[in-house]
C-alpha positions as MATLAB code, in Angstrom:
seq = 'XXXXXXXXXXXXXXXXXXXXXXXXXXXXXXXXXXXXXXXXXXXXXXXXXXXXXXXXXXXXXXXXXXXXXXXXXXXXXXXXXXXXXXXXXXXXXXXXXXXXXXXXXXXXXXXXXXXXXXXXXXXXXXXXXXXXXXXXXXXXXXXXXXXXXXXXXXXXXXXXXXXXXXXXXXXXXXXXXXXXXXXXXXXXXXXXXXXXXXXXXXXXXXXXXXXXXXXXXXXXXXXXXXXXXXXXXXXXXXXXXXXXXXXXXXXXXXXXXXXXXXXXXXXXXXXXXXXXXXXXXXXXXXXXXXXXXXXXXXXXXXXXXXXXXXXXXXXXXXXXXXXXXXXXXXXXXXXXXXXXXXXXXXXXXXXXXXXXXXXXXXXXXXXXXXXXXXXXXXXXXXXXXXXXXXXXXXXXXXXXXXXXXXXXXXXXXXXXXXXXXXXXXXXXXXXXXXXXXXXX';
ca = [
      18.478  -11.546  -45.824;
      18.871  -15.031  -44.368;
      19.395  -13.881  -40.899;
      15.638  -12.116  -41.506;
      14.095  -15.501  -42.931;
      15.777  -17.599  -39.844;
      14.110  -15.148  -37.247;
      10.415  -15.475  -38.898;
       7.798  -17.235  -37.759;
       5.218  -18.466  -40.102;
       1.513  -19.182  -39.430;
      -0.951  -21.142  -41.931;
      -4.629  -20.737  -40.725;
      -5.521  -17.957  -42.629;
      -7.673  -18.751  -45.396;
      -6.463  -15.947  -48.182;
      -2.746  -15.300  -47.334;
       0.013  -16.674  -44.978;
       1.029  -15.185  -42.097;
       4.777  -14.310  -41.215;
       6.132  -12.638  -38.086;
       9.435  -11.502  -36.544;
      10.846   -9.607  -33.856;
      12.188   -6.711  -36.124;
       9.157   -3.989  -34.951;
      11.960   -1.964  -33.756;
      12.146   -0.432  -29.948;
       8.434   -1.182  -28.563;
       6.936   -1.514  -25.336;
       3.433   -2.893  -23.415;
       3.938   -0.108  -20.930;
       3.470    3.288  -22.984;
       0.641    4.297  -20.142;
       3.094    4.461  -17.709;
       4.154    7.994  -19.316;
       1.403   10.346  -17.510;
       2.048    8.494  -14.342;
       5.883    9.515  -14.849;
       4.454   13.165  -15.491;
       2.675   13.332  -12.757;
       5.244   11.990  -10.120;
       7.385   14.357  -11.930;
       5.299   17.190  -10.877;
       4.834   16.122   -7.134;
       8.650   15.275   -7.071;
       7.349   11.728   -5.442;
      10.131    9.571   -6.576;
      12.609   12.523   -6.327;
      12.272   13.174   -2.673;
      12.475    9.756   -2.038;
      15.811    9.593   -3.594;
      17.021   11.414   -1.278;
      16.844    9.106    1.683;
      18.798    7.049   -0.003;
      22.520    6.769    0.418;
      25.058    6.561   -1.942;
      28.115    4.967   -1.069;
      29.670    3.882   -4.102;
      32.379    5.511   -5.664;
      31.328    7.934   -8.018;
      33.677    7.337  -11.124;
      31.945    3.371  -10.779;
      28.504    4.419  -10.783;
      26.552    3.433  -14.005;
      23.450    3.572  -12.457;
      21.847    6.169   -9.858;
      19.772    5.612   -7.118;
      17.187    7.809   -8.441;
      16.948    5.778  -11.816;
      17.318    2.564   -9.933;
      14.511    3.464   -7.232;
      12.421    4.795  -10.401;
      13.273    1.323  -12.094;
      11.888   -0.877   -9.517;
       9.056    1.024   -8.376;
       7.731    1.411  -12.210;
       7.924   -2.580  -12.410;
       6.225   -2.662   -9.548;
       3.281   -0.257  -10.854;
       3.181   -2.492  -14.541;
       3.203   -5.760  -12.317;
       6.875   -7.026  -12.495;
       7.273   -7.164   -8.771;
      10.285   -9.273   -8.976;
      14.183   -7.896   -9.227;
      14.836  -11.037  -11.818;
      12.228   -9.392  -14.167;
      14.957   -6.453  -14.303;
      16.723   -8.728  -16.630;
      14.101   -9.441  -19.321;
      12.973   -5.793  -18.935;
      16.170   -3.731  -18.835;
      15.940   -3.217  -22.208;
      12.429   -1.529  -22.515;
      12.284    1.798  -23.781;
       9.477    3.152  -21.694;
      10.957    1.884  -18.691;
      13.840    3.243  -19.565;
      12.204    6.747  -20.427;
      10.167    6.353  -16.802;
      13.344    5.753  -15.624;
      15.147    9.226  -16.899;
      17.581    6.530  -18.798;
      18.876    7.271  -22.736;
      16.926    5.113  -25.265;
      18.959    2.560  -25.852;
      20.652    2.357  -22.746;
      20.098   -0.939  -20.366;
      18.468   -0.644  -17.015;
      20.226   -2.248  -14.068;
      20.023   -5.999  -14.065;
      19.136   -8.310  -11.216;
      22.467   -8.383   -9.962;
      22.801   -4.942   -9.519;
      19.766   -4.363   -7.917;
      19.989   -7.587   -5.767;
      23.379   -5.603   -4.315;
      21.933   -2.234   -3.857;
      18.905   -4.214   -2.072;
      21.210   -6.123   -0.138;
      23.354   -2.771    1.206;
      20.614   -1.040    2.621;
      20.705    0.083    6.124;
      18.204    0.814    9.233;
      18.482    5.001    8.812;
      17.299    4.689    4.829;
      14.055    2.466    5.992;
      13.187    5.295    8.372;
      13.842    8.174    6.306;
      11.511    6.420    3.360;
       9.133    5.863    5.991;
       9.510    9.703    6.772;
       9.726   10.598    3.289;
       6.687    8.793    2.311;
       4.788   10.675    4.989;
       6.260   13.792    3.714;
       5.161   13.314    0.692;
       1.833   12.569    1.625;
       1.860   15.980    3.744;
       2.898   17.627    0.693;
       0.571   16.756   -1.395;
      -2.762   16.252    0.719;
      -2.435   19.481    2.381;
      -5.135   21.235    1.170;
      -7.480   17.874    1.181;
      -6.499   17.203    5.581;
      -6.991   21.030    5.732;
     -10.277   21.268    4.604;
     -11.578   18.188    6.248;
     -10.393   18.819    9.177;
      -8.528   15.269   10.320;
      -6.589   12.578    9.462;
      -8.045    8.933   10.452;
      -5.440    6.400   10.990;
      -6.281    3.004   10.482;
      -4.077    0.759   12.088;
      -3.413   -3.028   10.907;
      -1.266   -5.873   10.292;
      -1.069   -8.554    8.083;
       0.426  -12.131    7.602;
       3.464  -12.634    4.912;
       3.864  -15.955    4.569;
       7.610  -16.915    3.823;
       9.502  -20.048    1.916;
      13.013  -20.429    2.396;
      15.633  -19.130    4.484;
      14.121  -15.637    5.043;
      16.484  -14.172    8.375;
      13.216  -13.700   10.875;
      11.000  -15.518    9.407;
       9.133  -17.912   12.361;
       6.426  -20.101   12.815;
       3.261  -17.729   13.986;
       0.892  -20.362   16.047;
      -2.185  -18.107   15.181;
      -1.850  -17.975   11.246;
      -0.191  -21.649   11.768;
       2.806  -20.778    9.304;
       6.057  -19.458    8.608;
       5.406  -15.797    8.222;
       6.521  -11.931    8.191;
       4.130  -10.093   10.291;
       4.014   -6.227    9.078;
       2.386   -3.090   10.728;
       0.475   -0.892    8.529;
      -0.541    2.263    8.766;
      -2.751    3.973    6.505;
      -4.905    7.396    5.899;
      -9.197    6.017    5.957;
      -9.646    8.896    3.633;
      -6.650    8.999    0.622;
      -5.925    4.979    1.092;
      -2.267    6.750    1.518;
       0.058    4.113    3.347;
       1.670    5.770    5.846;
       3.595    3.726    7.689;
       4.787   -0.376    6.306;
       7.338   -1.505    9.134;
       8.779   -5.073    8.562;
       8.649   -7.383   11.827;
       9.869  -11.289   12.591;
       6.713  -13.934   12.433;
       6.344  -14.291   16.330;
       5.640  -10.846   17.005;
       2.351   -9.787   18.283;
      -0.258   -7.238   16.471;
       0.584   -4.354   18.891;
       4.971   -5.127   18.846;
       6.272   -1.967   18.146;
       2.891   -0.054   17.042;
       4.081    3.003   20.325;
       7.294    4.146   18.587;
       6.214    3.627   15.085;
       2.759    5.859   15.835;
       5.341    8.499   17.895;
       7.378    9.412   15.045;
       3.918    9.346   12.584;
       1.967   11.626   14.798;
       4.930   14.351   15.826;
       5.480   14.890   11.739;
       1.406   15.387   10.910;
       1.247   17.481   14.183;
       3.935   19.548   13.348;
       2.480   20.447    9.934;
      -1.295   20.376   10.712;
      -1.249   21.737   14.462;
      -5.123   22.408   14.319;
      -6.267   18.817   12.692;
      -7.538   16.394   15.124;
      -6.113   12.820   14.595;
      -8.288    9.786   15.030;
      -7.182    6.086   15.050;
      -9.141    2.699   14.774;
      -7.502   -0.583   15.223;
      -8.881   -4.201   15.990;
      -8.188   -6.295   19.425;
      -4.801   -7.159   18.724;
      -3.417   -3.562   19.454;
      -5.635   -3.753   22.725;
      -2.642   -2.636   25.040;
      -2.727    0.065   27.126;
       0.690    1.847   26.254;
      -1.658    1.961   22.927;
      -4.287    3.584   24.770;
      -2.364    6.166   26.919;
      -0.681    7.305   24.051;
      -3.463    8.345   22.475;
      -4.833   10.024   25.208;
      -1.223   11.857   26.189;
      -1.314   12.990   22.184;
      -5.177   14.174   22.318;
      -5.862   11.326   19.612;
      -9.382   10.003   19.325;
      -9.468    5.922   19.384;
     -11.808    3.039   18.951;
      -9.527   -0.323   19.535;
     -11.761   -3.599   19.743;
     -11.129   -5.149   22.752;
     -11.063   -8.725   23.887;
     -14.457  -10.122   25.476;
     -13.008  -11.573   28.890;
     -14.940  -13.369   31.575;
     -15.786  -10.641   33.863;
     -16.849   -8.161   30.899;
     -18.729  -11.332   29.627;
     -20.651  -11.641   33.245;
     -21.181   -7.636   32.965;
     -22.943   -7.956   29.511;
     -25.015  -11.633   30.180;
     -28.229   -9.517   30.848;
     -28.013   -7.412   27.692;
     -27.162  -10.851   25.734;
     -30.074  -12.694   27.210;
     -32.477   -9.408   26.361;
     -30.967   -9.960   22.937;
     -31.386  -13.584   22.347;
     -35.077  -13.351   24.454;
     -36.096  -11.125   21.852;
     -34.771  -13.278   18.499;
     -36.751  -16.463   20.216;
     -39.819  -14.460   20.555;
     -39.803  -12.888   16.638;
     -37.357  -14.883   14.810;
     -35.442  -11.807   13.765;
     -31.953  -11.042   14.029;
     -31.665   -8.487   16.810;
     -28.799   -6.034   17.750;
     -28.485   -4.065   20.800;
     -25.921   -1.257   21.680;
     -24.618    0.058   25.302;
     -21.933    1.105   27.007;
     -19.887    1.267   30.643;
     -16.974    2.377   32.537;
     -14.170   -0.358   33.140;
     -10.838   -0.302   34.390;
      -8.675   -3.312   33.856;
      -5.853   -4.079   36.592;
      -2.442   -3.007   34.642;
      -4.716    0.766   34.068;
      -4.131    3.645   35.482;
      -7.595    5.015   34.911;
     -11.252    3.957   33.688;
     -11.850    3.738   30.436;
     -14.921    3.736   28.167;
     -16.013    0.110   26.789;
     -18.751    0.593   23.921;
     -20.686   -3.257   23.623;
     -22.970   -4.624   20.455;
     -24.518   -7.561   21.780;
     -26.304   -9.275   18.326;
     -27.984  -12.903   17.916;
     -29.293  -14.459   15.062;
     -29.635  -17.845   13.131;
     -25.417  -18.095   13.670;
     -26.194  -17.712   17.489;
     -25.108  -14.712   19.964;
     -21.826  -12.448   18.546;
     -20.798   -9.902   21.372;
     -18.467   -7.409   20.540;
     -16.310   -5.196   22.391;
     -14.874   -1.489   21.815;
     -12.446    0.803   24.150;
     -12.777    4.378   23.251;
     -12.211    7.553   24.520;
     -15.115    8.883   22.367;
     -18.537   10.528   23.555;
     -21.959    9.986   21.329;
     -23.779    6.908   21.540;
     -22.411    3.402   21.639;
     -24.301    2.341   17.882;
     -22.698    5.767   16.828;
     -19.100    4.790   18.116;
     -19.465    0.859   16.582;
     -20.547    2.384   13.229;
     -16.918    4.740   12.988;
     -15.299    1.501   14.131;
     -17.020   -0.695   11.344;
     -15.644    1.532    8.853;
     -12.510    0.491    9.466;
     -12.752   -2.507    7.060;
     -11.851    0.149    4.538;
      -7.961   -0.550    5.059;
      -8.541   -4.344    4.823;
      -9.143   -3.891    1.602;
      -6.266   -1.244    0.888;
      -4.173   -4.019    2.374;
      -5.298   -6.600    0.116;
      -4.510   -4.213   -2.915;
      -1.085   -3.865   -1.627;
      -0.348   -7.607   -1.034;
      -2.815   -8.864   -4.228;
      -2.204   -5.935   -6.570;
       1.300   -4.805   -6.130;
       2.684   -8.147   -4.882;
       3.949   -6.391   -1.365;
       4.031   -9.333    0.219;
       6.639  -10.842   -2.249;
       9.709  -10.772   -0.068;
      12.337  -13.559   -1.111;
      15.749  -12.102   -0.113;
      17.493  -13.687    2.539;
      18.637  -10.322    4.897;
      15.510   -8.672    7.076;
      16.413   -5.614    6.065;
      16.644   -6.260    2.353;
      12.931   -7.399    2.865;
      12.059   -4.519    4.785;
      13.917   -2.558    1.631;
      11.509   -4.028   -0.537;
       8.099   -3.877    1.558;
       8.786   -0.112    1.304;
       9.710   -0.157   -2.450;
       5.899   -1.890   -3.170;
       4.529    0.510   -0.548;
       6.126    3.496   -2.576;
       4.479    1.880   -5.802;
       1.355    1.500   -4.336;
       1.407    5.411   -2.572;
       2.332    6.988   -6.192;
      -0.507    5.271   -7.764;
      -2.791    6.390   -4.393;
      -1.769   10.376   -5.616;
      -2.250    9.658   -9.129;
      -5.824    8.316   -8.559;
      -6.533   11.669   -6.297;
      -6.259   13.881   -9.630;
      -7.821   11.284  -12.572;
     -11.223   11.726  -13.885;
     -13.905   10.687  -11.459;
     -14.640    7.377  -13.289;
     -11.156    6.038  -12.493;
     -10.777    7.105   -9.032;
     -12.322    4.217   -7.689;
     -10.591    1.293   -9.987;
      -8.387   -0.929   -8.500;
      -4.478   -1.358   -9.672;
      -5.220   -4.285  -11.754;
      -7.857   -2.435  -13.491;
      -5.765    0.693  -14.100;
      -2.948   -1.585  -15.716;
      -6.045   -2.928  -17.791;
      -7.079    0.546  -19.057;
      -4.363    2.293  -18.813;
      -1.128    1.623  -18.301;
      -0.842   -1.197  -20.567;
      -0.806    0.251  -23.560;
       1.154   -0.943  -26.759;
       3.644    1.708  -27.980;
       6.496    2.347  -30.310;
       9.051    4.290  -29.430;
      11.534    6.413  -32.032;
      14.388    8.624  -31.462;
      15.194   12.196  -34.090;
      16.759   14.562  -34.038;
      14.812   16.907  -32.268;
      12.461   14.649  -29.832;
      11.376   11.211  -28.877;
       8.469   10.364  -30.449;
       5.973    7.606  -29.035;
       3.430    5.922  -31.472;
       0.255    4.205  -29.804;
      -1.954    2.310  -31.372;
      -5.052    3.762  -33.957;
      -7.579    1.578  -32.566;
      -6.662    1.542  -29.294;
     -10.770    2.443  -27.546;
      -9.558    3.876  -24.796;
      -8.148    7.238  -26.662;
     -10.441    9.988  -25.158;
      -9.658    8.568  -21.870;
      -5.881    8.650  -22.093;
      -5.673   12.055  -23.507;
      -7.771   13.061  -20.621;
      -5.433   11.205  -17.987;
      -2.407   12.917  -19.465;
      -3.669   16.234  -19.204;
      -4.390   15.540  -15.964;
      -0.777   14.637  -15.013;
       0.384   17.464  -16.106;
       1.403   16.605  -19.641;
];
């Protein structure tokens, strides 16, 4: 009885009674709406097939935890917005994460430590078999949805990950003007799937790497969906033509912006000065579209170069497309446009699931981790593909808002494990809808 009294805490602004609180609620958690997302990943075998790129190399008789609860571990923290490995240690004790986690109530999760090591072991074949395993998986369950649309659009991109400390690779990039990771990223215009999340040093340029990455990529979705055209959109800074031929070698439609040099600048002045004629004359902002054949000196052929010459109260804006599509020019800028979509995917993946939160000192325990927040963010991308049509669209912070935050108890019988939400919790309907979604 004393031990109770020293762990209460008493509050006195309550007009009728007094208020007194411990931490004797028993095994609860803020993360009971992680279950259906556990269901469901259970059903697609996401986190399962993913397990087995790993490799284990400890000896079995000194294994306490497996990869497949560890992977399950971090990528559920991840998903409920513990991006960190030193949250392991305030969380190992959960019981939800340790249900997600196919743990025993009661048991402890991995701590820091433990993951820190298992992060720190990784080597080069695991990152590309996740990266092929992701893709799998996104072959696997997209199938029918590629199928009956009849492509898959890549949208090619990469982003700046600024760095503090001693990160191995991490260099001073003159054109973000700071220390910096600079990823590739890869992902599917019409699922937001992340397909590809490749790990590169600061200096490197947009385009470093992009050929062998996209070879490996477009053999495994060709080999599956033989008949499905493949189209790919990427800004100026994967303007190379290794890019280009490869496309063309692989029968993959492009649209790559492309830099506006002196020469092509000299071939478009008339259109420009039509342009910015006209905006004198009316005062409205004016757009024109055209195209021409242009072959730069390291090509080996000509190559189509779409133009949108604009001017308004900002002044003239020309802008520059290579493509090996047909149709008009407007037609070509307005499939190229659309490629903003995956700025925002990125930003969900950096902003939302903390991807760009890479603090270990080894590359390739960084690169380790980029794929652990891109295989949070791709099991929430599947999950949203089969919710009701109201939460498709929500972003991750908004489906931790409504749904996976969610206050439960957790009790073990005989016979089951039972999980008590709350009675006034509003979004009841919802959840129950959610679950049955998943599978449960």
């Amino acid at each position: 009885m004393t031990e109770r009294i020293k762990t209460q805490i008493a509050f006195s602004f309550h007009s009728r009674k007094k208020i007194v609180s411990d931490f004797d609620g028993g095994r609860l958690s803020t993360e009971g709406g992680l279950l259906p997302l556990r269901q469901f990943d259970q059903g697609c075998g996401f986190t399962r097939g993913l397990t087995g790129c790993l490799l284990e190399r400890r000896a079995a008789d000194q294994v306490d935890h497996g990869l497949s609860e560890m992977l399950r571990q971090r990528v559920y923290q991840i998903v409920a917005g513990y991006e960190d490995a030193n949250d392991a240690d305030r969380l190992r004790h959960d019981p939800v994460l340790q249900l997600v986690a196919d743990r025993k109530v009661g048991e402890a999760l991995s701590s820091q430590p433990t993951l820190s090591r298992w992060e720190n072991h990784i080597q080069s074949r695991e990152l590309l078999r996740i990266v092929e395993g992701m893709v799998q998986q996104f072959v696997r369950r997209c199938r029918k949805q590629v199928t009956r649309r009849g492509e898959n659009l890549l949208d090619v991109d990469s982003t700046d990950d600024p760095t503090h400390g001693q990160q191995a690779f991490s260099f001073f990039n003159d054109a973000y003007d700071q220390h910096m990771y600079h990823p590739l990223l890869v992902t599917e215009r019409h699922t937001g799937y992340l397909l590809l999340a490749r790990l590169r040093p600061g200096t490197v340029g947009s385009g470093h790497g992009i050929v062998p990455s996209l070879l490996r990529l477009v053999r495994l979705l060709r080999s599956t969906f033989p008949k499905v055209r493949i189209r790919l959109r990427a800004d100026a800074g994967f303007a190379i033509p290794q890019l280009y031929e490869f496309c063309e070698y692989f029968g993959i439609e492009y649209a790559i912006g492309f830099p506006a040099h002196v020469n092509l600048k000299l071939r478009t002045a008339k259109l420009q000065e039509r342009v910015e004629r006209r905006y004198r004359r009316t005062g409205e902002s004016q757009r024109r579209h055209s195209s021409f054949g242009h072959r730069a000196h390291s090509w080996k052929r000509r190559r189509r170069i779409c133009v949108k010459a604009e001017h308004n109260a900002g002044g003239p804006n020309l802008r520059l497309v290579v493509t090996n599509l047909g149709g008009r020019a407007e037609d070509v800028f307005t499939f190229y446009n659309d490629r903003g979509e995956c700025e925002n995917r990125i930003e969900e993946l950096k902003n939302g699931f903390a991807g760009d939160r890479l603090s270990c000192h080894r590359f390739k325990a960084n690169a380790f981790r980029l794929l652990l927040h891109a295989c949070a963010y791709n099991l929430v991308t599947l999950f949203r593909l089969v919710l009701p049509t109201e939460l498709r669209s929500l972003q991750i912070e908004a489906l931790r808002l409504r749904l996976f935050k969610l206050a439960a108890r957790v009790r073990t019988t005989a016979r089951c494990i039972r999980i008590h939400f709350a009675t006034g919790w509003p979004f009841q309907t919802l959840f129950r809808k959610v679950a049955r979604a998943a599978g449960g």
